[in-house]
C-alpha positions, 0 to 999 in steps of 0.5 A: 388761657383760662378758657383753655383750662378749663376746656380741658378740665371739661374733656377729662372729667367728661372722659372720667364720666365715660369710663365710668358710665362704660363700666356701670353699663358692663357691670349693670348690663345697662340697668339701674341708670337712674342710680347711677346718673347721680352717683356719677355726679357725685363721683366726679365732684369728689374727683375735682375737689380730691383732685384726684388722678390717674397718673400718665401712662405709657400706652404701648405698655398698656397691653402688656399690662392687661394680660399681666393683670388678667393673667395674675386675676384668674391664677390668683382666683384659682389658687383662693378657690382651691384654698378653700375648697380644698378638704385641708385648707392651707391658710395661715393669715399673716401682716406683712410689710413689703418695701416699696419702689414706687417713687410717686405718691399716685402710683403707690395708691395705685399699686395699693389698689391693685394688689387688693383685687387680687385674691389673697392678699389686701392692702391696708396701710402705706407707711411713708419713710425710707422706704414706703412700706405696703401692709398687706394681709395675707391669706398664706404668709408661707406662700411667695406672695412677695414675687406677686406683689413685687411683679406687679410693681415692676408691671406698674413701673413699666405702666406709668410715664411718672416712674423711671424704667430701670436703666433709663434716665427719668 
């Protein structure tokens, strides 16, 4: 039993180190190795000790997932660069709340994460109570920031195994 465990800690943090090496490789064009290997070692360690974790995911919402994402990191880039280089920026930063509907500790992180690399808005804070509350800046509190934020909430809910889908039984 416990060689089984541990089998199994061996392929998933194999399988983290693959990913990341994967990722290192892309962003690198395969330079710089000799960094990265140690950093890895590192990252890996934090991720056992952490226990830290990717919640399950259902993989036939994986691609829809991935144009979703896609699609709001492009919109979302657009619309910062046309704020900026416009000749009368439209800015007006803002802290905002948004009410959370992710049940799982994880998948908020997640949802956190997320919202932060898209353009024009970041995470700061989760405030647990009834509800979770994300604070998030924004660059244009005026602007539906809110219908972004909340699709890609419903996105990650569809995603992730841990969240219940609206009108199933969890």
């Amino acid at each position: 039993m416990i060689l089984q465990q541990g089998g199994s800690i061996f392929i998933r943090y194999s399988a983290l180190g693959g990913v990341f090496a994967l990722c290192w490789a892309a962003l690198t064009g395969g330079r710089g190795w000799w960094f990265f290997l140690p950093l890895c070692l590192l990252l890996l360690l934090w991720c056992y000790w952490a226990k830290l974790s990717l919640p399950p995911v259902r993989f036939k919402a994986v691609p829809g997932f991935l144009l979703f994402f896609s699609r709001q990191l492009v919109l979302g880039a657009w619309d910062v660069a046309w704020r900026a280089l416009a000749p009368s920026p439209r800015l007006a930063p803002q802290w905002q709340p948004y009410a959370i509907s992710l049940a799982q500790p994880a998948s908020q992180r997640l949802l956190a994460s997320m919202v932060s690399l898209l353009p024009g808005t970041c995470a700061v804070n989760i405030e647990t109570g009834q509800p979770d509350v994300l604070l998030l800046h924004v660059l244009d509190g005026d602007a539906n920031w809110r219908s972004g934020v909340a699709a890609l909430e419903q996105q990650l809910t569809l995603l992730l195994c841990d969240e219940p889908v609206h009108g199933q039984v969890p």
